[in-house]
N, C-alpha and C positions, 0 to 999 in steps of 0.2 A: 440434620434435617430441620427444617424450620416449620413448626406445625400453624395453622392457621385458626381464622375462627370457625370453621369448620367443628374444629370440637364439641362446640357447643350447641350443636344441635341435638333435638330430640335424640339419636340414637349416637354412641360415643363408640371411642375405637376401638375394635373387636384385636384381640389377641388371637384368637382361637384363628384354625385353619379352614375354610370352607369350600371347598373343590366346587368347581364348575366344567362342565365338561363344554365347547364350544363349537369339538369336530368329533367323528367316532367312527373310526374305520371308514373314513372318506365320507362322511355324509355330512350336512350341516344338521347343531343342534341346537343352533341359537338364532336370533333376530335382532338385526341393528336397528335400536329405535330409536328417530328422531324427532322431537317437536312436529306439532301441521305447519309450522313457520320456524323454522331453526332457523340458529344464528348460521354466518357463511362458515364460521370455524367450527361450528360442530357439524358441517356438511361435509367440510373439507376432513375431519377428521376422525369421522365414519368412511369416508372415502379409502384413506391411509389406512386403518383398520381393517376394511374390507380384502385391501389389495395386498397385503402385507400375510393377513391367515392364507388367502388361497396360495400364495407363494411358499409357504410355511404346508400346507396340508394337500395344495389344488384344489380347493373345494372354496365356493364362493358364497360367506353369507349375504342372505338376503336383507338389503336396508330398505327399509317398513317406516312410517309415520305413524304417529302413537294410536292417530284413530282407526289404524288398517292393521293393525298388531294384534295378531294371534295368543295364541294358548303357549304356553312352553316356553323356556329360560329365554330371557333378555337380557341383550348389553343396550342399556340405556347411554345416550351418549351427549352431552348436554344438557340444558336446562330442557325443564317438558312437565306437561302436568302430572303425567309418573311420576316426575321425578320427586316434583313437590309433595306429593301423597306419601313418599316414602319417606319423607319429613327433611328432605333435604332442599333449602335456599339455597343455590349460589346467587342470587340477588344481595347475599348478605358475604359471601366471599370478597378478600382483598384484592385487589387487581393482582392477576397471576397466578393467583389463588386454585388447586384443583382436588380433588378428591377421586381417588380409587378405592372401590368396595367390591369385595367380591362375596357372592355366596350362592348357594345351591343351584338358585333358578334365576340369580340376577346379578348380572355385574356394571357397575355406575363409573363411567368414564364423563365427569364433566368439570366443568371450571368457569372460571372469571369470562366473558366474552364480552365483546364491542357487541352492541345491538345493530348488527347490520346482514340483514336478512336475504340477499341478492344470494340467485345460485353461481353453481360453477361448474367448471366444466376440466372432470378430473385428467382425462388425457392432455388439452393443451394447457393446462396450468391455470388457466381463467379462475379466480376466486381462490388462490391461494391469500391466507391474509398476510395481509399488511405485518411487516417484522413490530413494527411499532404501536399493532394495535392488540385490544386483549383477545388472547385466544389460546386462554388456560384449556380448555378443553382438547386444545389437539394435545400441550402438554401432557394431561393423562392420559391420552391415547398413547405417545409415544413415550413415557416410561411405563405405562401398560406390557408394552412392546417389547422394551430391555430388560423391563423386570420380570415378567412373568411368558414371555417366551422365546428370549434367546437371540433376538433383532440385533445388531449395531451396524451404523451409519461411520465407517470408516471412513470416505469419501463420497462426491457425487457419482452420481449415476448405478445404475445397477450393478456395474461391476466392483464399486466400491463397497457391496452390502454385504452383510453374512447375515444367515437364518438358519436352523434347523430344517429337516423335515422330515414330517413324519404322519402317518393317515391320522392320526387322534391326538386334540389338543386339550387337555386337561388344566386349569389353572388355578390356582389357591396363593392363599398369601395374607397375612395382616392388612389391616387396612391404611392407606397412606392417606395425608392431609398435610398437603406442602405448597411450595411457592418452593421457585429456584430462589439462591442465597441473594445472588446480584441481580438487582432488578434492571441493571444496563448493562448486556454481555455482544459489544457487537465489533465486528473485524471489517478491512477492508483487503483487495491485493489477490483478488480471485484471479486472475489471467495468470500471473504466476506460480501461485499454487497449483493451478492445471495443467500446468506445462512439466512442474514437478511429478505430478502424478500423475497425467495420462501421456506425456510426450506431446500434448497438444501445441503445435507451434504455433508461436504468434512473433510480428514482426517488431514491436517496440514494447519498451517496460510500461504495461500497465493499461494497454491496447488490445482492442478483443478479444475476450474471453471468452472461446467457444460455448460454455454454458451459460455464459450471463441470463438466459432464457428460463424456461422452466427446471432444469435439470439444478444449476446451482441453486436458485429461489427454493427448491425440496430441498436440500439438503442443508440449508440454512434452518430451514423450518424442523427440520428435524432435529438439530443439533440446539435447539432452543435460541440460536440468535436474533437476538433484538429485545423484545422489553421494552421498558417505558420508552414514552416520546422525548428523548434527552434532543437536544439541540446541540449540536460542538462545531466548530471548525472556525478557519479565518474569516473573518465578517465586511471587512471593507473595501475588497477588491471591485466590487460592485459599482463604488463610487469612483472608480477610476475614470469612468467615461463620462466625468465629469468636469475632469481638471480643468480644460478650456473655459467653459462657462462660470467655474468655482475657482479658482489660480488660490483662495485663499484658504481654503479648506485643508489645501496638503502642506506638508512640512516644511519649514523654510529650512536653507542652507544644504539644498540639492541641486545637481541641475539634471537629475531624473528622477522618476515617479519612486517616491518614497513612500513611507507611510503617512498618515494625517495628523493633522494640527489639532490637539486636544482642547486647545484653549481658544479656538475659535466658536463662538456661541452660536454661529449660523449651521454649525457644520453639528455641531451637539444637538441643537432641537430638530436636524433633518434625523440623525440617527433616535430619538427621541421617539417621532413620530412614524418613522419605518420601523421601529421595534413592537410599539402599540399594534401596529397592522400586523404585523405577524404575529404576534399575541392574540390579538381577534378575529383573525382571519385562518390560522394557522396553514395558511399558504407560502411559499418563498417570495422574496423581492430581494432588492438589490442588497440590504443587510445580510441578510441568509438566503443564499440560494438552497440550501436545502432543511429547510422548515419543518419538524416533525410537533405535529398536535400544538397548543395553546398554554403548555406550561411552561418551555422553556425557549427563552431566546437567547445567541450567542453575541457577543463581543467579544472577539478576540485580532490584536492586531496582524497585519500584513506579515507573510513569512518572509524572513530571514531581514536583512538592511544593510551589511557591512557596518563599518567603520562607524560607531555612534548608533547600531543599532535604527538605524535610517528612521531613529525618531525626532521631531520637529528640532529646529535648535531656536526658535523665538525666545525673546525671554520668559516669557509667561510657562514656555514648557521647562525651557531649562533648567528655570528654579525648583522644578519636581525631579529632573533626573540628575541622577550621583553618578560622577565619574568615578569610579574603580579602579584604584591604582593596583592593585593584585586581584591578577584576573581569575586566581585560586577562589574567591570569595562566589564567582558563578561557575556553579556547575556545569553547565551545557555548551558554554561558548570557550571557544581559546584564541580568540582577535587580541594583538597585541593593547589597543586600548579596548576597552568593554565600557557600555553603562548600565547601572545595575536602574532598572526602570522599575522597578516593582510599584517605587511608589507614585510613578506615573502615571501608570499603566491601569492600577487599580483607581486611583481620585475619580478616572474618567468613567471606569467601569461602576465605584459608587455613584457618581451623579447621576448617571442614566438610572443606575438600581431604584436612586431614592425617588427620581420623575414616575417610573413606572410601577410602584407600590401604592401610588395613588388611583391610577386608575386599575391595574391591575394586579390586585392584593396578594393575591393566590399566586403567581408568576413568579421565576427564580430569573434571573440574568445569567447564565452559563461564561465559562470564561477557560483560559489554559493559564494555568503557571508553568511557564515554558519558558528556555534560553533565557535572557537577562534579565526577562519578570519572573523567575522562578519562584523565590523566597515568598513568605511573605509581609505586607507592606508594613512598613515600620511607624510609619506617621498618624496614619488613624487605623481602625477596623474596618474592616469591609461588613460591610451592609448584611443583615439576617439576609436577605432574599438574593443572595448572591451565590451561584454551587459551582464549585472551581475543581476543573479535572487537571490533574497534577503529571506533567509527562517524565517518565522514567525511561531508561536504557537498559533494560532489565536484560538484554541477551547480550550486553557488555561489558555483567560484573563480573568478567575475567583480568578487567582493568582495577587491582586495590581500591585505586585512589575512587575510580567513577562507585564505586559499590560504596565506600565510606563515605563520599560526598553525597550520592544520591537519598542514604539510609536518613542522615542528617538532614535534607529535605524531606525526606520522606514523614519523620518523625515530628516535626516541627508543622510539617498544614496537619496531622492527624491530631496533635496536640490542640490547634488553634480550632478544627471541627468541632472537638470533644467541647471545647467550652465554648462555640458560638454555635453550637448543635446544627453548622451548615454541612446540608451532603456534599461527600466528596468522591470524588471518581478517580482514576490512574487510566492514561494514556501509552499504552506499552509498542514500543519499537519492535515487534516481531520480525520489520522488514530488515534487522542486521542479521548477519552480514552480507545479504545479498545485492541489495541496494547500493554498497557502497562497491561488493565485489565483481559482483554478477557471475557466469561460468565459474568463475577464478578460485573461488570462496571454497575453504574448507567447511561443509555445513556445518550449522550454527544449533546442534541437536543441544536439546536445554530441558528435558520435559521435566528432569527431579527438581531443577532449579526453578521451574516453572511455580513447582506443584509448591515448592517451600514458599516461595511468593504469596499466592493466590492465596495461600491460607493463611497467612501471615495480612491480608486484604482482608480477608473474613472476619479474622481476630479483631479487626482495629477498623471494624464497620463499612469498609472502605464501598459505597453505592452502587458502581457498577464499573466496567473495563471495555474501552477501544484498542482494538488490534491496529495497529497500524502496520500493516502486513500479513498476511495468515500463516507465515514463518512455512516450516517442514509439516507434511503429513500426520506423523504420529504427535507431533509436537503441538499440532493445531488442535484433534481432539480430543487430545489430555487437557486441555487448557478448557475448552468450553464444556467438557464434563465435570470438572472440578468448578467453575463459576456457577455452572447449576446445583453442585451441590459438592463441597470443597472435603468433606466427611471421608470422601473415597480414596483407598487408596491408590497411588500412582504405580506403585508396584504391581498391583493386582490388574490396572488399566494396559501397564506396558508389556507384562505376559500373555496378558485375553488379546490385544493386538497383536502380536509377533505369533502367539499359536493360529489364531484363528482366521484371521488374513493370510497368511502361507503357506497355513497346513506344516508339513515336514522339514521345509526351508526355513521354518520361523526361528528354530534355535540359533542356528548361529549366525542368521541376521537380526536377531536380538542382541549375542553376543556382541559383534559387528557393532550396535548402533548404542550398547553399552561402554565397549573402549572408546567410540571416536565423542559419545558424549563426554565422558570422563576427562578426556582431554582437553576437547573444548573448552569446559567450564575450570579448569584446575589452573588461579594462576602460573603455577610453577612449572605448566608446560611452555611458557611465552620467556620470550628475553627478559634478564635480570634486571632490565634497568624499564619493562615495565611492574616487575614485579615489585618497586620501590613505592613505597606511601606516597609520595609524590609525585608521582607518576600522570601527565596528563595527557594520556595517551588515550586516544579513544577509539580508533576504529582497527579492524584485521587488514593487515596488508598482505600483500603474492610472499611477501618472506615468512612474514608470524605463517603465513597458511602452511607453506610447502619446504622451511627449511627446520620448524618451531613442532610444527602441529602433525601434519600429515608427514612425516619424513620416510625416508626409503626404506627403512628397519619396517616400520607398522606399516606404511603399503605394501610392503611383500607380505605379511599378517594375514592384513585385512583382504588381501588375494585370495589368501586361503580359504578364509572364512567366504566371500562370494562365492569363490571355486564350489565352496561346500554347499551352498544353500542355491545352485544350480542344479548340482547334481540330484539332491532331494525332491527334485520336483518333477524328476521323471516316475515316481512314486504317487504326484501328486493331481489335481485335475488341472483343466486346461485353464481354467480361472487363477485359479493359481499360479498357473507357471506365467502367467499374464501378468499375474501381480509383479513378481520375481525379476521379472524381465524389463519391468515399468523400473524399479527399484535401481536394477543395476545400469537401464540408460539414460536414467532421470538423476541417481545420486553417483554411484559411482564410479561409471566411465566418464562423468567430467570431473570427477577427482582426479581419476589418473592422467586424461589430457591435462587439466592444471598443472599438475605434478612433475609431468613429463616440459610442458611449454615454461616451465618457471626454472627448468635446468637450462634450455634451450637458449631463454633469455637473458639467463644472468651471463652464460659464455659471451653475449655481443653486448653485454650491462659494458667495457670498456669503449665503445664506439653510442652507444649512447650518451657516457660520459662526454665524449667529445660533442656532442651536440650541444649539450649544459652548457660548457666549459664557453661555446662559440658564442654562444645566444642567437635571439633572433636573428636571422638572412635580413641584407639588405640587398637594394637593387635600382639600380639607374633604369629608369625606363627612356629608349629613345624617340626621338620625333621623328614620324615619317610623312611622309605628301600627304596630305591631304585626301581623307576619303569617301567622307561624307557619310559616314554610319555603315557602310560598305566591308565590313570583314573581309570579306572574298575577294578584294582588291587590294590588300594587305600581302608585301611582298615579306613574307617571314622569316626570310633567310637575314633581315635586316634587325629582324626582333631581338626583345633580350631572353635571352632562356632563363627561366622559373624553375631551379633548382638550388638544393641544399646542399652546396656546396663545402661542409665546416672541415673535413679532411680528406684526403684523396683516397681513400676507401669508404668515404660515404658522400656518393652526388647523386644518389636518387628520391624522391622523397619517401622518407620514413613515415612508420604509425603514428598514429595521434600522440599515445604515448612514447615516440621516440627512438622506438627499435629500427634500425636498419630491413629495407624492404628490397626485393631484386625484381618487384612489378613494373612493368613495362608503363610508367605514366610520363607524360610530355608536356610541358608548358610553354608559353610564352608571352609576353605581352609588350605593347608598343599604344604610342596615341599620336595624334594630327593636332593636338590644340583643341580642340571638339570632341573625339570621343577618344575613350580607353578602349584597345581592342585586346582581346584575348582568344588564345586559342589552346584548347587544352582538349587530349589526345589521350587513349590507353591503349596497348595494343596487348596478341595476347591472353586474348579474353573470350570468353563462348557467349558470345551478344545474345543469341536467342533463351538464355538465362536474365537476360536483365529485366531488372522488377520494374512495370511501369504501371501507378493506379492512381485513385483519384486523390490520395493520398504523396503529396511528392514528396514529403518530406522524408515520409516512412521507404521511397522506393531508392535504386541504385542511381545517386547523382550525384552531377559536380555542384560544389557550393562554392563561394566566396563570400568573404569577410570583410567590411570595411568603417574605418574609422580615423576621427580627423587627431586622436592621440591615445594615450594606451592608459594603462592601468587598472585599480579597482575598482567597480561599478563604474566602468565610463561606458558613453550610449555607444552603437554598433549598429550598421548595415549589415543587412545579410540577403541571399539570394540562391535560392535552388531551381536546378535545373533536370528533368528525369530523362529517357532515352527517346522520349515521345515529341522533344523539345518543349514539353511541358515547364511555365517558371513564375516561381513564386516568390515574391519579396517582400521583406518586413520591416520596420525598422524597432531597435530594440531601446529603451531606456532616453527616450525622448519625449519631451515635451507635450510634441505633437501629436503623439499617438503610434502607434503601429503602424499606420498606410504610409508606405514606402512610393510616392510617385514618382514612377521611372517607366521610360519606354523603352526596352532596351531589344532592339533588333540581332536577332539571334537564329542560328539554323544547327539544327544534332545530324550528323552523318554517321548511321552505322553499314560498318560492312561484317563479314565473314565475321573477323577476328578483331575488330577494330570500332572504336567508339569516338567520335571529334565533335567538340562543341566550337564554333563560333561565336563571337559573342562583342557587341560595341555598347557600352556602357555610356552617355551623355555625363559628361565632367561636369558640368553644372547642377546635373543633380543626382552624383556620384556622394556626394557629402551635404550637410546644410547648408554652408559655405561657397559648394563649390570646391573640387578637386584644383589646389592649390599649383601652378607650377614652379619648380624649382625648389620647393619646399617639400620637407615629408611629410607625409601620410600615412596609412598602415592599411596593411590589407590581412588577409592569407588565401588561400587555394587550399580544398578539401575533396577528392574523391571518396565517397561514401559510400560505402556497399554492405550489404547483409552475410556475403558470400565466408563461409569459414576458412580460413587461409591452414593449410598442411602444417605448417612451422610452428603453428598456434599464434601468428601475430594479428593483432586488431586487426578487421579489414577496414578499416577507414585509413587512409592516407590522408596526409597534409605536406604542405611547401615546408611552413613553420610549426612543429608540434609541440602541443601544450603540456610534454610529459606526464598531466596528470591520469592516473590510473584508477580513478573514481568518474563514474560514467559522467557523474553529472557537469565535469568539467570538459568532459568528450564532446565537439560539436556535432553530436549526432543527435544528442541529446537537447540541447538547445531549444526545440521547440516545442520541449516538454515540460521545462523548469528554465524559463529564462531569466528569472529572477535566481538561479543558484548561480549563473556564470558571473562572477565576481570581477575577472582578470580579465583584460586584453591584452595583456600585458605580451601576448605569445603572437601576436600579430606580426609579420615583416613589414620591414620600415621600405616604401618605396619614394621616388624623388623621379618626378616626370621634367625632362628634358625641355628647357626651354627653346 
């Protein structure tokens, strides 16, 4: 527990025990009192107090203003001239700072608070505050809450809540004077989370989160997320929309949109002078689109690059960046060449530091040590005013090597804080292994491994922590109960959740979520050749999950143990069996679909091989009459068929990732010299299922791919089509920008059971070029759909699939992270008929 200065006022901390009674045989015996002008978080939580006892007793106390406040026990709640009289400042608490007092006829719930005095309006959520602004006072309400009457916020919404109840509420207790440990405790990855625990579906990773609304915003609030106004994230995408007018600002030796040229002085004093304005303004602009308060601004560069780290190669940069002839030397990356950019990466980050210490003294420059700028910089020290969040893989030290290497970074920025006394933060990957698995994934249960963490973060000062994903359920609120206060044990958290969230069924889905953690985290459940020191294996795959991890011995087990904590819950209430049932559709029936689709798969793993073995389809396209943009006058019996032909037990197109498919899809294509016609067909299908919104990316379409050659980071056409004949096109990793201009005359036929796109593409502006004839090109063909296929195979189909089994190489994904598709390499090679 971190005490405050709170101690030091007039009256100091009471040991002794002094009851307050609050409810008594259903009546109220107390009065919520608030300032004549309270802050909005001591409104809001007198609110949460109010609504929390009646659900707790039924009984509603009354919130009063201190000049309408009657005779008889008060909970004082906030700053207020009570308050003061009873010799407590919080004008003189730390930010975060709060105080809990209890005694006969009064109990003082307040803290640190932002001076911003607007009401709210507790049903629609209006005046919840701000994650990043102070509003210690709901803090003491809500361990008020967990400490002294039995409250916990296991998830959002009501159904995630447990309380007591009972007509009479009595509380006592020592007095507390805290601040949580981490003064920056904040997660992102709510849409998935939800979908874990409520079955709520959503259609793409990281897309509509049914609660994003009032329901998650409370349940953030209650779990203590957020804290100071820290600033983090990628900082220069902003200036992307500038390349045309700036060509000299971004990296040379691309021919797509890289990262920026450090050593260009025009492009240094634009980031100079946009950091200033968000510093004084603490609003977002094109630096930091998301801006929190006036202390911290981020520089951090553009994710990912490929080959070279897609940093500038001018010479002025180059002579900063070190080629790395052993890629063992960075942790994060495994690109056959790497450059280790630390000392690049930061020069640029102290220039700006040392610009903006000028005008703004008080001001940190925030930054990541991440992938190839991990370490840190060797050449000079970074700047006092500089606070660097340092990213770990913390749910991957089942890998030796990644645990040894990371600790070794790890130890090394804690070292360098210690004696340049800058704060430092950790950036924790909670999103493995879903992220890379999706359904597929044996969960990633981690909470002991969590809890050794965090407090190992404690130890070594460590500022505060970003979730980059909010991981599993139990896993997410062991973690931000130990950030508020790391003291706790985790043992004592994972039984108060397994008893009390399930009632009856908690035993042996505790047991349950005890083996398959154990497993999880134990290297010597994974292959022996990750289990080697050198080992640079980083991510879970369908095999470590379902041949390593979950295998058929402990899914029959862990059967049991479901079996078991079903049947207890015909014992138990209906919340319960809700939970239980949330539990086994949300974790454990896609284990065992996983489970079951990863035997399935491997049986036709030899006709995938054949797909390998073949590579890319190629295809002669022929020339027919003349049509003038006219599809519907295209005689198709003349066309070429748009099939995967690599052996005669596989000519229809397979999953993205490669598995052999028996869906009824149909292609062809043909061109006149003027357009590329295509027509592509499913039959077989229950059309009045098909998703069509405003959204086409996310809905059931045909896409196509196209590109004037292949490989890593080379730029790429793309174009989706929904059932609405709705279509959308992009272009990827081009100079020019994203607007793909194209006309392209096109008609969607659906019948009964049957879906046909038509479709003339204009050859001239098919490519930038110009669609070449006689020469290859590359294209693919993709049907896309959300629908769950029986067999367990991707429902995305392709012509040519990209075998990979990481979504983000899946083009479903694409226009989600177009900057992670690296390869075009999977494209078919086609050659238009002169």
């Amino acid at each position: 527990m971190i005490l405050g200065v709170c101690l030091l006022l007039p009256i100091a901390m009471r040991a002794a025990e002094t009851p307050m009674t609050l409810v008594r045989d259903g009546q109220p015996r107390a009065q919520v009192v608030l300032a004549d002008r309270p802050t909005q978080a001591a409104q809001w939580a007198a609110a949460e107090l109010q609504y929390h006892v009646r659900k707790i007793t039924g009984v509603t106390l009354p919130i009063v203003s201190e000049g309408a406040a009657g005779q008889g026990p008060r909970i004082l709640v906030g700053d207020s001239a009570l308050l003061r009289a009873a010799g407590v400042r919080v004008a003189d608490f730390r930010p975060q700072e709060y105080l809990i007092r209890i005694q006969s006829d009064t109990l003082i719930l307040a803290g640190k608070d932002a001076l911003d005095t607007r009401g709210i309006d507790y049903a629609s959520g209006a005046g919840i505050p701000d994650p990043y602004a102070d509003q210690a006072t709901c803090y003491a309400v809500y361990d008020f809450l967990e400490r002294h009457c039995g409250v916990r916020w296991y998830a959002p919404t009501e159904a995630g809540m447990v309380y007591p109840t009972q007509s009479t509420l009595t509380v006592s207790g020592v007095e507390v004077c805290r601040m949580p440990a981490f003064r920056y405790r904040v997660g992102q990855g709510e849409a998935d989370y939800q979908r874990r625990v409520y079955l709520t579906p959503y259609r793409e990773l990281w897309f509509d989160p049914p609660y994003e609304g009032r329901e998650m915003r409370v349940w953030r609030c209650r779990l203590r997320m957020g804290g100071e106004a820290y600033t983090i994230g990628h900082s220069f995408y902003g200036y992307h929309a500038l390349r045309a007018q700036h060509p000299e600002w971004f990296a040379q030796g691309y021919t797509l949109p890289a990262k920026m040229c450090y050593a260009n002085e025009a492009f240094f004093q634009q980031v100079v002078a946009d950091a200033r304005e968000s510093l004084s303004t603490g609003k977002p602009n094109r630096l930091n689109s998301r801006q929190h308060g006036n202390t911290y601004v981020s520089l951090v560069p553009e994710d990912g690059g490929g080959k070279g780290g897609g940093f500038c190669q001018c010479s002025r940069c180059k002579a900063l960046l070190e080629l790395t002839p052993n890629p063992a030397e960075v942790p994060f990356l495994e690109p056959v060449d790497v450059y280790s950019a630390s000392n690049y990466v930061y020069d640029f980050v102290n220039r700006v530091a040392r610009e903006l210490r000028q005008s703004h003294p008080h001001a940190y420059v925030t930054t990541l040590a991440y992938q190839n700028y991990s370490f840190p910089p060797a050449r000079e020290p970074l700047e006092p005013n500089v606070a660097v969040m340092l990213c770990l893989r913390t749910r991957n030290y089942w890998v030796p090597f990644t645990a040894k290497r990371e600790q070794a970074l790890y130890d090394a920025w804690v070292q360098e804080a210690r004696q340049s006394k800058r704060p430092l933060y950790v950036w924790l990957y909670y999103t493995f292994p879903r992220e890379i698995m999706g359904e597929r994934m044996f969960p990633g249960f981690f909470a002991r491994t969590a809890a050794r963490q965090i407090k190992m973060f404690a130890r070594d000062g460590i500022a505060g922590a970003f979730l980059n994903g909010l991981g599993e359920q139990i896993d997410t609120y062991v973690t931000f109960k130990l950030l508020d206060d790391p003291t706790q044990d985790v043992e004592t958290l994972l039984h108060e959740f397994f008893t009390r969230y399930y009632g009856q069924a908690g035993a042996p889905l505790e047991q349950l979520y005890r083996e398959m953690e154990e497993i999880y985290s134990d290297p010597q459940s994974y292959p022996e050749s990750i289990q080697t020191a050198n080992s640079r294996y980083t991510h879970q795959s369908e095999e470590i999950a379902w041949k390593y991890l979950g295998t058929a011995e402990r899914m029959k087990r862990w059967q049991s143990l479901m079996d078991a904590a079903r049947m207890h819950t015909h014992a138990g209430s209906e919340l319960e069996r809700q939970r239980v049932a949330a539990f086994e559709a949300g974790i454990w029936r896609p284990m065992v679909t996983a489970a079951s689709n990863y035997q399935l798969r491997a049986a036709n793993e030899p006709l995938r091989e054949v797909l390998k073995r073949k590579g890319a389809p190629r295809l002669r396209v022929p020339r027919v009459p003349a049509a003038s943009g006219d599809a519907g006058a295209i005689d198709w019996t003349t066309a070429a068929a748009v099939v995967n032909r690599a052996a005669d037990a596989v000519s229809a197109w397979p999953t993205v990732d490669g598995y052999p498919s028996d869906r009824a899809v149909h292609a062809q294509i043909a061109h006149d010299g003027e357009y590329l016609y295509v027509r592509l067909s499913e039959d077989q299908i229950e059309t009045t299922g098909l998703m069509a919104s405003s959204r086409i990316e996310s809905d059931d379409t045909w896409e196509m791919y196209v590109a004037d050659t292949r490989g890593r980071a080379q730029p790429f056409r793309r174009l989706w089509i929904n059932s609405r004949g709705d279509i959308l096109t992009k272009r990827f990793f081009e100079e020019a920008g994203d607007e793909w201009d194209i006309t392209i005359p096109l008609t969607s036929d659906i019948t009964a059971n049957r879906w046909t796109v038509l479709l003339a593409l204009p050859l001239h502006k098919l490519l930038p070029a110009g669609a070449p004839l006689g020469k290859p090109f590359y294209i693919n063909f993709v049907r896309a759909s959300d629908a769950k296929l029986p067999n367990g195979q991707l429902a995305t189909l392709t012509w040519s699939p990209t075998f990979h089994q990481n979504p983000y190489y899946i083009p479903r994904q694409v226009h989600l992270m177009p900057w992670k598709v690296w390869d075009t390499g999977a494209l078919g090679e086609v050659v238009l008929e002169k």
